[in-house]
C-alpha positions as CSV (number, residue, x, y, z in Angstrom):
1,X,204.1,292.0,149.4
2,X,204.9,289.6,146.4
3,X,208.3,290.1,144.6
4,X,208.3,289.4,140.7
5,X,211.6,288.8,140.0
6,X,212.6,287.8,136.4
7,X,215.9,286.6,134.3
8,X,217.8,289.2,132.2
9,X,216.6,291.9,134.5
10,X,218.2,294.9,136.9
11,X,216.3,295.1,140.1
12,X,216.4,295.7,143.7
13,X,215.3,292.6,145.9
14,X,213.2,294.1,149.0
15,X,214.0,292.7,152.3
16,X,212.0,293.5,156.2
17,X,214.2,291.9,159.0
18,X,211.9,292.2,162.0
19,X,213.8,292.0,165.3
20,X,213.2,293.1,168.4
21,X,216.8,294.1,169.0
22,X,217.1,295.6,165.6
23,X,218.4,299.2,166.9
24,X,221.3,296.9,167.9
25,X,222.3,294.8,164.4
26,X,225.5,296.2,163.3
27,X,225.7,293.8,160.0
28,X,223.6,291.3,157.8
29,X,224.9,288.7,155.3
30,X,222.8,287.9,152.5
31,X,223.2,284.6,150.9
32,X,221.8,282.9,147.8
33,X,221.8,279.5,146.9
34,X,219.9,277.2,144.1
35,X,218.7,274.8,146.3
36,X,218.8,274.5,149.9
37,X,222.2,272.5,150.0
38,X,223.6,274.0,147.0
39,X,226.3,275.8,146.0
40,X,226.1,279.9,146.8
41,X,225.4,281.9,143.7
42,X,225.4,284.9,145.1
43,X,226.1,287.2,148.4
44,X,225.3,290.5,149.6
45,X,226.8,292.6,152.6
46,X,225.4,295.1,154.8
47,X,227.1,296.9,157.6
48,X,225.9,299.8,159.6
49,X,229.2,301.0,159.4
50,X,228.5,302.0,155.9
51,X,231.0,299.6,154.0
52,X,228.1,297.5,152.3
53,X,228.3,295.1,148.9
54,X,224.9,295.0,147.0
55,X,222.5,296.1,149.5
56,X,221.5,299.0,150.6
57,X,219.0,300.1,153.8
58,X,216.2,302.5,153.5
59,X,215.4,303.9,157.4
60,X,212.2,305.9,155.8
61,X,210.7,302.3,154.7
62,X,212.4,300.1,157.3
63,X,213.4,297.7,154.3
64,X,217.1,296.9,153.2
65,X,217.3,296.1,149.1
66,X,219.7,293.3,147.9
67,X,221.1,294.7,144.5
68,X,220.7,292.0,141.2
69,X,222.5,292.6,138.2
70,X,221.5,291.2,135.1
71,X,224.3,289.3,134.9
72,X,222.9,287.8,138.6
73,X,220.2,287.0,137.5
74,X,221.4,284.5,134.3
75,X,223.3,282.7,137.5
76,X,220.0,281.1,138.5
77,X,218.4,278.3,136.8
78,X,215.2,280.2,135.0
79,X,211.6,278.7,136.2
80,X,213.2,276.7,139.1
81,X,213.2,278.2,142.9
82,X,216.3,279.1,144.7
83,X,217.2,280.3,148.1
84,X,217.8,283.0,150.5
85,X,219.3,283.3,154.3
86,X,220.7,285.4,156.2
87,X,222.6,285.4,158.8
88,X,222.2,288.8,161.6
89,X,225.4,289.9,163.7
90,X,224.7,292.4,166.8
91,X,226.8,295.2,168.2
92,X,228.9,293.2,170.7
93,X,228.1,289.8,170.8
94,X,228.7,286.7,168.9
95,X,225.2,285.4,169.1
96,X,223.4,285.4,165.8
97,X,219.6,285.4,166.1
98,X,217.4,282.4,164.0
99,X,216.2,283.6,160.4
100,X,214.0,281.3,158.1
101,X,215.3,280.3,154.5
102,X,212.6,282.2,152.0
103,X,212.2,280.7,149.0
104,X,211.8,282.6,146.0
105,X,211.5,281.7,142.0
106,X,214.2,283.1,139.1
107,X,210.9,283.8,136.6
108,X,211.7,283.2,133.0
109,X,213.1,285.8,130.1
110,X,212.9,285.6,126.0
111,X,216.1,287.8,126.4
112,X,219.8,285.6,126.0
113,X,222.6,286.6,128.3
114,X,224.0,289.6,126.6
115,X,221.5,290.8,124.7
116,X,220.4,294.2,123.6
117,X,218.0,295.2,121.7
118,X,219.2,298.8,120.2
119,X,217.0,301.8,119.9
C-alpha cells in the first residue's frame, strides 16, 4: 500500500511490523530522521502497556499509526526523502529483533507554516 504524505498536513502514518514473535513485543520506538545519518526530527512511542506518544495500534487491522502534526510535517525538508526505523523491544529480553530503514518522501505544499485559509 503506497502512503501520500504531504507538508502542511494532519495525518496518520500506517505502519505493519511483521514478526513472528509479535504476541510477545511489549514496546516499539519510532524514529525519524532527514537522511540516514541525520539528525532525528521526530519520535514516536508505543507500549503495550498503554502509555504511548504519537502512535497508536489498531488489533482489527493489525497496523500501528504514527501521528504527524502539521507542525511535523514543516520539520522535513519538502520534496527531499527522509527516514524511518524502528527499534522492537520484547517482553523479557534485551534482544531487539533487525528492522529495515524505509524510506519515504515529505511531498510538497503551496500552504506556509501557519497558514489558514478562513471560511
Amino acid at each position: 500500500m503506497a502512503v501520500k504524505i504531504k507538508a502542511g498536513t494532519r495525518f496518520s502514518l500506517p505502519v505493519i511490523i511483521d514478526d513472528d514473535n509479535f504476541s510477545h513485543i511489549s514496546a516499539i520506538e519510532f524514529v525519524f530522521t532527514q537522511t540516514e545519518n541525520g539528525d532525528t526530527i521526530k519520535t514516536a512511542y508505543w507500549a503495550k502497556n498503554g502509555q504511548s506518544r504519537d502512535c497508536g495500534y489498531n488489533a482489527l487491522t493489525g497496523e500501528f499509526t504514527v501521528d504527524f502534526s502539521v507542525a511535523d510535517t514543516y520539520l522535513f525538508t519538502q520534496g527531499r526523502p527522509f527516514f524511518m526505523d524502528t527499534r522492537i523491544h520484547y517482553d523479557n529480553s534485551e534482544d531487539n529483533p533487525y528492522t529495515r530503514i524505509i524510506s519515504m518522501t515529505m511531498d510538497k505544499t503551496l500552504f506556509k507554516e501557519g497558514e489558514e485559509v478562513e471560511p
